[in-house]
C-alpha positions in Angstrom: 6.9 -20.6 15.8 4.1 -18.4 14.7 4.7 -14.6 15.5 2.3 -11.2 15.8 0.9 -10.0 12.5 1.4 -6.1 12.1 -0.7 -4.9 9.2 0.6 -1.4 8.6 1.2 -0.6 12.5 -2.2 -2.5 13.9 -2.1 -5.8 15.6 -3.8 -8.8 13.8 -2.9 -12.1 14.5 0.1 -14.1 13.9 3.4 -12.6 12.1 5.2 -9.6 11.8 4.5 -6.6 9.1 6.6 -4.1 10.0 5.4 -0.2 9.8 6.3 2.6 7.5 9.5 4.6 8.6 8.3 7.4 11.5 9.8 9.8 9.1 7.2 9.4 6.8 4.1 9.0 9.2 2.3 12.2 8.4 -0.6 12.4 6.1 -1.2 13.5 2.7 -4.5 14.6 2.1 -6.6 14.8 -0.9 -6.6 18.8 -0.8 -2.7 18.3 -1.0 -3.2 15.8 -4.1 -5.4 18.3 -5.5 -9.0 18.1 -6.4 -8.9 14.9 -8.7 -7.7 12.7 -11.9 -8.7 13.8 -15.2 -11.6 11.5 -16.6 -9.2 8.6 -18.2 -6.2 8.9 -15.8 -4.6 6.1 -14.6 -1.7 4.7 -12.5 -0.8 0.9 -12.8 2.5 -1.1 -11.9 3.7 -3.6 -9.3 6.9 -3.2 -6.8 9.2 -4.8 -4.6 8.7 -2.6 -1.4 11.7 -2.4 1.7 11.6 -0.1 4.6 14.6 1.5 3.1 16.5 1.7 -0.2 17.7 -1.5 -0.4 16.3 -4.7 0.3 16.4 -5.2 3.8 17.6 -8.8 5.7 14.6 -10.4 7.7 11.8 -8.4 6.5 10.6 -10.6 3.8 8.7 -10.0 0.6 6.4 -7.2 0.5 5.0 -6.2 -3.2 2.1 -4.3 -4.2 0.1 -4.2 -7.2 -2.1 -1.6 -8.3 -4.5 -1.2 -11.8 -6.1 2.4 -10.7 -8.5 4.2 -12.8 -10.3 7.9 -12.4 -13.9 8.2 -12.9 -15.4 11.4 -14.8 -18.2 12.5 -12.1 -15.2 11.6 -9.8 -13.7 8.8 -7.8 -12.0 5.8 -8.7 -12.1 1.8 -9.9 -9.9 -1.2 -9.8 -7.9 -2.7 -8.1 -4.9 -3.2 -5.8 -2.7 -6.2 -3.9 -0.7 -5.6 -1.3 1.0 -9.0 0.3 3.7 -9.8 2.3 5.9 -12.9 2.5 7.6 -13.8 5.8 10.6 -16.3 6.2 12.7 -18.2 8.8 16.4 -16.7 9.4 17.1 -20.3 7.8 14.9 -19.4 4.7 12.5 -21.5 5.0 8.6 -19.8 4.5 7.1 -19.2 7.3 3.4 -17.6 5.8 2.1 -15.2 3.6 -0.5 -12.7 4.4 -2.5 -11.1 1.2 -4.8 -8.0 1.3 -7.4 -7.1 -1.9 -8.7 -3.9 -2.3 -11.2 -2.5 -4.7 -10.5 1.0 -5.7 -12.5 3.9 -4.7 -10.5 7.3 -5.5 -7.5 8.0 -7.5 -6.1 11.4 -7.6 -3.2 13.1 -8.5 -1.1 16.5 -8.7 -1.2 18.6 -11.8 2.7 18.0 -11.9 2.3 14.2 -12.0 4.5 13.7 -8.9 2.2 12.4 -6.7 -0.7 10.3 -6.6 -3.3 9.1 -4.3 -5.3 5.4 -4.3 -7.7 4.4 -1.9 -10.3 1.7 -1.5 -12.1 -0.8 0.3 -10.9 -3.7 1.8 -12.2 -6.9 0.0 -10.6 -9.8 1.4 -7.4 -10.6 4.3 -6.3 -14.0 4.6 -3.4 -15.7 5.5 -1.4 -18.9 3.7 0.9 -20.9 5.8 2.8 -24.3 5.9 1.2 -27.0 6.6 0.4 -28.5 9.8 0.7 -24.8 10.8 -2.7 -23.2 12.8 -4.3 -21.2 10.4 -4.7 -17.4 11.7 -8.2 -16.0 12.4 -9.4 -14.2 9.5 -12.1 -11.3 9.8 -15.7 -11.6 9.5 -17.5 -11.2 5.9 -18.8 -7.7 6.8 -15.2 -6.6 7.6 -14.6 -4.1 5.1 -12.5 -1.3 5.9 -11.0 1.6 3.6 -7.1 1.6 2.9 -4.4 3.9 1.3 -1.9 4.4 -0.9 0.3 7.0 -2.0 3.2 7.6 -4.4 6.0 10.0 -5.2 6.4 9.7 -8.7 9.2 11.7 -10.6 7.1 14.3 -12.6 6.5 12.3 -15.6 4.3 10.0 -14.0 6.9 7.3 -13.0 8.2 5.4 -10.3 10.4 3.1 -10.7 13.0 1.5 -8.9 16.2 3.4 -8.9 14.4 6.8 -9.7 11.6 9.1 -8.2 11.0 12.6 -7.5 12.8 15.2 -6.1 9.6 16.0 -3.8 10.7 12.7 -1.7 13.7 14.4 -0.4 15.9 11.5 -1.3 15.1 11.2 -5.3 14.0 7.9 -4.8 10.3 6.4 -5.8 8.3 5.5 -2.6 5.2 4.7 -1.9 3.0 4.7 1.0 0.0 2.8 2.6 -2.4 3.6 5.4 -2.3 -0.1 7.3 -6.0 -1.2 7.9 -7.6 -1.2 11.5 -7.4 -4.2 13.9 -10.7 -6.9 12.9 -10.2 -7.8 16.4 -11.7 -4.7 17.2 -14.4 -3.6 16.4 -14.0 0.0 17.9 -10.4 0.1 16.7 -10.5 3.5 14.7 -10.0 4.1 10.6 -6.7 4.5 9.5 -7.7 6.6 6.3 -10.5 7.9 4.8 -11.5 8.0 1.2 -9.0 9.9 -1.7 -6.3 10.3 1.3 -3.4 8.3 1.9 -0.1 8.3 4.6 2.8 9.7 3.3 5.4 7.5 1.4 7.1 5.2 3.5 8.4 2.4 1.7 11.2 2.3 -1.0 10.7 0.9 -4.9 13.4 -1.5 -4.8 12.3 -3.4 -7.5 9.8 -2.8 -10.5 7.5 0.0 -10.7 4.3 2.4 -11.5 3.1 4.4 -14.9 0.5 7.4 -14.2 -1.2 8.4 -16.8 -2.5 11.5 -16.5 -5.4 12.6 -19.5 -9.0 14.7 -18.8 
């Protein structure tokens, strides 16, 4: 039976996506990133993500992906995947919703332990078994910005198993902003450009490389 689809903590339509842990709900802004990458910085990886340190029963598959670049007058290109994969108690797949997002901003501390990706929203869409109704999707002009963020462990990694001792737990996390409902279409941003929510998933499996140069 189809469920409510949380991206981040907004209703869309049709499973669940849980939100990030309240603990880690606050923002980090690009003043507390600092002003920018160096021209030639870079942060790239992919990750097995769970609400806490270890995978966690009935909350699926989520992974992101992210190829980040800085740009010398500023900004950012590339691009990230964020996706998450639902199943039944009995195992069996129950859908798969899938975000792109073309990068806009990537910025970092001078200590290299945390970095900030944001972008543009270029497609949502769902997969689902078949004979299943296929979810809404949103409308071709639906492109809203979205967030990222990462503790990293000061020299420039995060990887499962590790992190940085900012995190309070010295593990690698990583947060992301959600994106606003397409239902709505005076549902508010959930970021802005070069900002981010705090960390609120774990790196339970794989991992990201900044690489800090300019």
């Amino acid at each position: 039976m189809m469920r409510k689809l949380m991206v981040g903590a907004v209703a869309v339509a049709a499973l669940v996506v849980p939100a990030a842990s309240a603990s880690a709900a606050s923002a980090v802004s690009a003043t507390g990133v600092g002003a920018g990458a160096g021209a030639g910085a870079s942060l790239r990886g992919w990750s097995g993500l769970s609400p806490q340190s270890t995978e966690l029963p009935g909350f699926g598959n989520l992974t992101l992906a992210v190829d980040a670049r800085s740009r010398p007058a500023g900004g950012g290109s590339g691009h990230a995947t964020i996706q998450h994969e639902f199943f039944e108690p009995d195992g069996s797949w129950q859908g798969t919703v899938r975000i792109e997002v073309d990068v806009d901003c990537l910025r970092t501390d001078a200590s290299a332990r945390t970095a900030v990706v944001t972008g543009t929203v270029r497609s949502l869409t769902y997969t689902v078994p078949p004979g299943t109704p296929q979810p809404p999707v949103p409308s071709s002009e639906w492109h809203p910005e979205t967030g990222f963020s990462f503790f990293l462990d000061g020299a420039g990694n995060g990887v499962a198993g590790g992190g940085s001792s900012d995190d309070g737990d010295g593990q690698a996390r990583v947060g992301w902003s959600g994106v606003p409902d397409f239902n709505d279409p005076t549902a508010p941003p959930t970021t802005v450009k070069c900002a981010a929510s705090a960390p609120g998933f774990y790196v339970i499996e794989g991992g990201y490389r900044l690489h800090a140069r300019g």
